[in-house]
MARMIFI-783613 format. One line per 4 residues: their letters; for each residue x, y, z of N, C-alpha, C, O. Coordinates in Angstrom, 3 decimals. Example, Ala and Ser with C-alpha at 12.3 -4.5 7.8 and 13.67 -1.06 7.14 Angstrom:
MARMIFI-783613
as) 13.190 -5.690 7.800 12.300 -4.500 7.800 13.200 -3.300 7.800 14.236 -3.319 8.465 ~ 12.850 -2.250 7.080 13.670 -1.060 7.140 12.900 0.030 7.870 13.409 1.138 8.039
***
This chain:
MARMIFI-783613
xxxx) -45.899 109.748 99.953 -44.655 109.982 99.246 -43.791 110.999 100.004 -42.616 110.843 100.335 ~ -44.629 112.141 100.239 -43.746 113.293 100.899 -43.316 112.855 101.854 -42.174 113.315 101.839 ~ -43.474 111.772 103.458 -43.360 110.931 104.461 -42.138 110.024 103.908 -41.215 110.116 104.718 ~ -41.798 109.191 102.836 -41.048 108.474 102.301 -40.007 109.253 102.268 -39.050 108.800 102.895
xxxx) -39.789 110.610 101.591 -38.809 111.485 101.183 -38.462 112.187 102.587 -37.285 112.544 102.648 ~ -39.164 112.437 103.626 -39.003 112.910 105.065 -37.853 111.818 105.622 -36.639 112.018 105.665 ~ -38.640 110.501 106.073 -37.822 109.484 106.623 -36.277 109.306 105.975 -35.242 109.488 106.617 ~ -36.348 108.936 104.651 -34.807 109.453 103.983 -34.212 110.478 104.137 -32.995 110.362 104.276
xxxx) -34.813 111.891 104.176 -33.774 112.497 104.691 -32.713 112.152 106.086 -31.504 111.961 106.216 ~ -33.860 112.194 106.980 -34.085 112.322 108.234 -32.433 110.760 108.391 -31.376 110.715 109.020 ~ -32.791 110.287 107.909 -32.201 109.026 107.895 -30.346 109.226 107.225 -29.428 108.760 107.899 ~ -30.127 109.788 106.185 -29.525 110.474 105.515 -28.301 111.170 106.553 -27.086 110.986 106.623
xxxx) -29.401 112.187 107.423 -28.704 113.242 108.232 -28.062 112.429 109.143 -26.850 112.544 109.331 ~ -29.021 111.276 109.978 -28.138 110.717 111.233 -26.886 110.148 110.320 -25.798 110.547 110.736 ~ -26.809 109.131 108.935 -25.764 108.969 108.365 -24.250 109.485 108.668 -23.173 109.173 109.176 ~ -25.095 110.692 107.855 -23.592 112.156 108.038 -23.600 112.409 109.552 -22.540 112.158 110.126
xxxx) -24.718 112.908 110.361 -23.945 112.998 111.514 -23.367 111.643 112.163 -22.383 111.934 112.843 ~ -23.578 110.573 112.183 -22.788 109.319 112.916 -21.637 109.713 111.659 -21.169 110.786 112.041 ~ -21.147 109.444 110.696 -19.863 109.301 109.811 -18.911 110.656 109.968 -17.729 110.619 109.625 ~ -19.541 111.887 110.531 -18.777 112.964 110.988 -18.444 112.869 112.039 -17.276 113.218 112.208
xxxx) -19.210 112.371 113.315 -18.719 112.600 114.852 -17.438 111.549 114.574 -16.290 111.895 114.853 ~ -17.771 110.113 113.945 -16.859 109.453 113.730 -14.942 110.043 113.527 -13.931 109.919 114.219 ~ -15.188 110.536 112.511 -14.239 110.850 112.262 -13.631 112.138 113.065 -12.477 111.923 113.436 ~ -14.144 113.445 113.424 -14.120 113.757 114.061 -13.503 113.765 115.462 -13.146 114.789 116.045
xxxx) -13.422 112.618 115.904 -13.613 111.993 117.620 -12.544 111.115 116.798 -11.773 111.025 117.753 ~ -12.185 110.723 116.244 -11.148 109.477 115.959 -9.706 109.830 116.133 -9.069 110.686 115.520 ~ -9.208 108.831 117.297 -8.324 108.824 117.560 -6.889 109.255 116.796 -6.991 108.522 115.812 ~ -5.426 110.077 116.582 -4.618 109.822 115.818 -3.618 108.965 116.217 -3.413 108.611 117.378
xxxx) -3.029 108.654 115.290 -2.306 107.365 115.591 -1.116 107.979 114.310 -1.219 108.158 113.096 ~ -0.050 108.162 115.266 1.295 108.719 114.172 2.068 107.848 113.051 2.815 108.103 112.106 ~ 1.416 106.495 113.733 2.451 105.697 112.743 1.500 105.036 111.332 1.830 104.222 110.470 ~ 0.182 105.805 111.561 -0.875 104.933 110.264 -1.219 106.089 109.252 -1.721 105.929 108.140
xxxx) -0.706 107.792 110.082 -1.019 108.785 108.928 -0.235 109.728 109.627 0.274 109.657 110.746 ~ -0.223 110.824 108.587 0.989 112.342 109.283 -0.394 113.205 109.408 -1.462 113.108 108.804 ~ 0.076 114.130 110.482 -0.583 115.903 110.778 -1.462 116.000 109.902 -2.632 115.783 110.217 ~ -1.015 116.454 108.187 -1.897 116.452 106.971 -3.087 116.070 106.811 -4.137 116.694 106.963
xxxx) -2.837 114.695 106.402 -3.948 113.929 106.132 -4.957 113.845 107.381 -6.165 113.963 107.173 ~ -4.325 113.586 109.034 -5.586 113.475 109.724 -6.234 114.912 109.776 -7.417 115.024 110.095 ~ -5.559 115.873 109.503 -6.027 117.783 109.318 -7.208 117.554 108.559 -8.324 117.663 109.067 ~ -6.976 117.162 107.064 -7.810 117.026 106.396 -9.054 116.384 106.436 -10.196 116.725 106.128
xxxx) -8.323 114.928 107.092 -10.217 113.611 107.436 -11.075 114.481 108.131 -12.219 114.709 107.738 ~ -10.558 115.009 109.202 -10.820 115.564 110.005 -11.746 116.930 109.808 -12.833 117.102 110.359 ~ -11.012 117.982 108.797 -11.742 118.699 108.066 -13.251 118.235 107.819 -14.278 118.664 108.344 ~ -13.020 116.889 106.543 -14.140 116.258 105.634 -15.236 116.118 106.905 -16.365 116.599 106.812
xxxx) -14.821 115.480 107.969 -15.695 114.748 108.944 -16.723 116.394 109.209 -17.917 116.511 108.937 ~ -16.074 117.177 109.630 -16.862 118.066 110.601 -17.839 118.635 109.137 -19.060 118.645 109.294 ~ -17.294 119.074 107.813 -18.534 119.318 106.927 -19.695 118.059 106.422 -20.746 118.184 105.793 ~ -19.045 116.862 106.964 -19.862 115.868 106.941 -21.479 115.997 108.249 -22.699 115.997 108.084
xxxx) -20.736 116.072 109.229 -21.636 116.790 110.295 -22.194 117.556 110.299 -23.378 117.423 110.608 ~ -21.694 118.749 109.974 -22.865 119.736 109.262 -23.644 119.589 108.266 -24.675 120.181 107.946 ~ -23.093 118.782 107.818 -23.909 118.357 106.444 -25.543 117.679 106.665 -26.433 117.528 105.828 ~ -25.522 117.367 108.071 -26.645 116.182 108.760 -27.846 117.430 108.931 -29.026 117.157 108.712
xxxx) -27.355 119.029 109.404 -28.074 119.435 109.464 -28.789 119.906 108.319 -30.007 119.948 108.497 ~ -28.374 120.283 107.166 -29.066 120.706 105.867 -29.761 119.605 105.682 -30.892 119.864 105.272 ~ -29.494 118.168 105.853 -30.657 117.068 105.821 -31.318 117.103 106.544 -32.359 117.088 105.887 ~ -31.590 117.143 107.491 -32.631 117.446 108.791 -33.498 118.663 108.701 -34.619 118.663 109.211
xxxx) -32.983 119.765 108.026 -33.158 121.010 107.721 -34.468 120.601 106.705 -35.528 121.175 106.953 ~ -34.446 119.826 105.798 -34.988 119.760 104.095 -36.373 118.530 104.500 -37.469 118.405 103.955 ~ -35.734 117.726 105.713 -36.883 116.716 106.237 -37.756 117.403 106.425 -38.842 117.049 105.967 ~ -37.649 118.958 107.339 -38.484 119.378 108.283 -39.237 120.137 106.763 -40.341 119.832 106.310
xxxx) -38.461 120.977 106.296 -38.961 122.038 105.376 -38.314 121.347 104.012 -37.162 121.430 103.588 ~ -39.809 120.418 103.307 -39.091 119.834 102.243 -39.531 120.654 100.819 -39.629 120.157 99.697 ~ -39.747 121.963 101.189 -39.942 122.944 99.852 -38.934 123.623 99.547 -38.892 124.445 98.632 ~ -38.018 123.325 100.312 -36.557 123.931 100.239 -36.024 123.359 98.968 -35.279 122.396 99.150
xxxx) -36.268 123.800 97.401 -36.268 122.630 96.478 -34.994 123.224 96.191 -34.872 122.422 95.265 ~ -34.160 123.746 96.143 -32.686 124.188 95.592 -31.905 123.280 96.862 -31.037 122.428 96.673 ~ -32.381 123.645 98.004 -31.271 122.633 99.377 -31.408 121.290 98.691 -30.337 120.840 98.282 ~ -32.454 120.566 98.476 -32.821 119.384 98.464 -31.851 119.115 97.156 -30.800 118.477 97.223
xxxx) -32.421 119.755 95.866 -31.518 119.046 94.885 -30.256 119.259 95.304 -29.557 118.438 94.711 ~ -29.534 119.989 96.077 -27.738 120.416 96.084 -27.514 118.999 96.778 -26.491 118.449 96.369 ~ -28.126 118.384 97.593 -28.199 117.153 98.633 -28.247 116.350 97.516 -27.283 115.918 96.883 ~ -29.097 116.221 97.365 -29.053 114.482 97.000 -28.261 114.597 94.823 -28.144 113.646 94.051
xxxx) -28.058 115.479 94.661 -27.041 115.751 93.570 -25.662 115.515 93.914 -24.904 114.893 93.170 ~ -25.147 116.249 95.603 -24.044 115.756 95.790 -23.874 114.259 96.294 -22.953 113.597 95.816 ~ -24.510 113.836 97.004 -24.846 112.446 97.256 -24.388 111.148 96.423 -23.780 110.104 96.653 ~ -25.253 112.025 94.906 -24.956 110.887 93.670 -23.501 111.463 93.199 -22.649 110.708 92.731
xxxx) -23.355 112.432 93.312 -21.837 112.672 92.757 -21.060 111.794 93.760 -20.362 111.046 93.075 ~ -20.936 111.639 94.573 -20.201 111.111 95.577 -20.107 109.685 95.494 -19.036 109.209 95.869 ~ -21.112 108.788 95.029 -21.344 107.343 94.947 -20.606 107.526 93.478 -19.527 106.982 93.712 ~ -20.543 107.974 92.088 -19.993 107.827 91.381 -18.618 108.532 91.266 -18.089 108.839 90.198
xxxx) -18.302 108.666 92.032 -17.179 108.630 92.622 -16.531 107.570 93.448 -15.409 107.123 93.209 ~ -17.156 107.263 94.252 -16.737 105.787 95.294 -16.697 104.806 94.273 -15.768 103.999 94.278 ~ -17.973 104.739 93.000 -17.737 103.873 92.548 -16.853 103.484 91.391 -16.686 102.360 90.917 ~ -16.369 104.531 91.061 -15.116 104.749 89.907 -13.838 104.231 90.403 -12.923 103.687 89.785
xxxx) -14.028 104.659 92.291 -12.483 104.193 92.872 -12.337 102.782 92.611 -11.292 102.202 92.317 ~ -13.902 102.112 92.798 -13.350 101.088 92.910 -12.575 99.989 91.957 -12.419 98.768 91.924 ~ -12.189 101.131 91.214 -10.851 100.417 90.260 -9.623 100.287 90.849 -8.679 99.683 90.340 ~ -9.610 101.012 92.244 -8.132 100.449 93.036 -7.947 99.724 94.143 -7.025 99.626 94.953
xxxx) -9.415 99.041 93.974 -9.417 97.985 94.978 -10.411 97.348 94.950 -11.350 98.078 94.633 ~ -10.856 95.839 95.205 -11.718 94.888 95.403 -12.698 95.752 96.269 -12.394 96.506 97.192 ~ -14.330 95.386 95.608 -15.261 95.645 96.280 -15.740 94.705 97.228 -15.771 93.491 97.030 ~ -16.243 95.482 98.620 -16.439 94.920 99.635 -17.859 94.916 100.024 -18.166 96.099 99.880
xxxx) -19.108 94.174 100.508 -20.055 94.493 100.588 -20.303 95.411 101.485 -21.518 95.584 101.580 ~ -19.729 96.035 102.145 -20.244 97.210 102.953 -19.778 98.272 101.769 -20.486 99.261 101.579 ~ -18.833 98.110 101.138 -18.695 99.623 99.981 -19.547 99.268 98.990 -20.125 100.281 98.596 ~ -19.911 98.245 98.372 -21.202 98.275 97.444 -22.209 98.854 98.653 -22.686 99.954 98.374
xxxx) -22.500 98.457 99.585 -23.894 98.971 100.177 -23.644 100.670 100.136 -24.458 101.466 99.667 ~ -22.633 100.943 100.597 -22.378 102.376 100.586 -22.667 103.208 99.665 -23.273 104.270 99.801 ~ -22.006 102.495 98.172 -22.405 103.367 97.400 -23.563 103.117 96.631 -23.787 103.772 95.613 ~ -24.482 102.028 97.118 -25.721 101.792 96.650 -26.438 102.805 97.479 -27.373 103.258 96.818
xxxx) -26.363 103.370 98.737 -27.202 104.136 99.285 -26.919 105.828 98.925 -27.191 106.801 99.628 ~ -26.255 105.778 97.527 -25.527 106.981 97.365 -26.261 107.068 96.072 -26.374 108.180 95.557 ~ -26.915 105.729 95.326 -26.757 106.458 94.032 -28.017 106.005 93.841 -28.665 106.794 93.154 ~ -28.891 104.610 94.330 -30.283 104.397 93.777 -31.275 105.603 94.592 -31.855 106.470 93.938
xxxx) -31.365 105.529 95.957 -32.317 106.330 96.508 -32.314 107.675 96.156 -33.397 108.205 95.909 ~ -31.061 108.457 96.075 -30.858 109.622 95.459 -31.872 110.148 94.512 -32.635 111.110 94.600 ~ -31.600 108.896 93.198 -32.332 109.396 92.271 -33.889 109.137 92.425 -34.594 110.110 92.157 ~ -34.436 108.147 92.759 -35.392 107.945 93.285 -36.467 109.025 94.534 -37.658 108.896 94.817
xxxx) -35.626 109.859 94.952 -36.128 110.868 95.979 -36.466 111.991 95.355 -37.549 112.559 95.493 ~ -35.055 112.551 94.260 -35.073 113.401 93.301 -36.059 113.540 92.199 -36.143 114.565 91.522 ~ -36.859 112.410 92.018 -37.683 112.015 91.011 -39.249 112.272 91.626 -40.197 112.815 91.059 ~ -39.185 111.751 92.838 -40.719 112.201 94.102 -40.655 112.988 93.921 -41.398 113.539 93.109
xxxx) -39.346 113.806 94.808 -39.780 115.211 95.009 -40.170 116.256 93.986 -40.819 117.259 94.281 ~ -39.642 115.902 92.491 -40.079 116.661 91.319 -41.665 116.817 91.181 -42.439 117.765 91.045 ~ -41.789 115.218 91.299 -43.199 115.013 91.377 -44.439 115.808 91.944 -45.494 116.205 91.449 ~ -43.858 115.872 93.201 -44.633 116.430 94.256 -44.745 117.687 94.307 -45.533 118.317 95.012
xxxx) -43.454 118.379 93.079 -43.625 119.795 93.181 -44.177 120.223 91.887 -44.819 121.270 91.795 ~ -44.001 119.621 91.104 -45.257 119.354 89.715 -46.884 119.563 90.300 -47.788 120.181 89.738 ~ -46.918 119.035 91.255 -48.472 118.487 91.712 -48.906 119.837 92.837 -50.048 119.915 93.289 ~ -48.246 120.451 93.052 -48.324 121.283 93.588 -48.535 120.688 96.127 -49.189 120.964 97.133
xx) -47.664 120.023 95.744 -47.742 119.149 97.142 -46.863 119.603 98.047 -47.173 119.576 99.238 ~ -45.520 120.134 97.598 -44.889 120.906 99.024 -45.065 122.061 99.213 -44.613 122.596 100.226
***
């Protein structure tokens, strides 16, 4: 179980770090957004990236039980969120997958790891 909850993190982190360098590194283009908004993506991206390390961080050292729940609590906040938007637009199967990887495993990890700290295992 504890190996299951490792690999998800671990998995998690490259996520955020590939979806931060992304954005990050992404080109601007003046005529598809202003200064602002790419300021801002741009912002999101780099705490997205850092964000890879507090997952990587919680893989290695998964007794870190306050890091771990702030993770995968914001995680699910975030999928019910994506999935509320999608009242302003047709869902696409890469945004269902998205926010399926936001809101089942979450709770499912959150639920091990309780487990495991019930049992006295991390």
């Amino acid at each position: 179980m504890l190996l299951f909850i490792r690999i998800c993190l671990v998995i998690y982190g490259i996520i955020a770090l590939g979806t931060g360098t992304l954005g990050i590194t992404a080109k601007f283009v003046p005529g598809l957004t202003d200064p602002t908004i790419d300021n801002n993506h741009r912002f999101v991206a780099a705490v997205w990236a850092a964000t890879s390390l507090a997952f990587f961080y919680t893989a290695w050292y998964p007794s870190e039980v306050a890091l771990f729940r702030f993770l995968m609590i914001a995680l699910f906040i975030g999928g019910l969120v994506r999935a509320g938007a999608l009242m302003n637009y047709p869902p696409t199967p890469f945004l269902i997958f998205g926010i399926a990887i936001e809101l089942i495993p979450t709770v499912i990890l959150f639920y091990m790891h309780n487990k495991l700290l019930k049992e006295g295992a991390l």
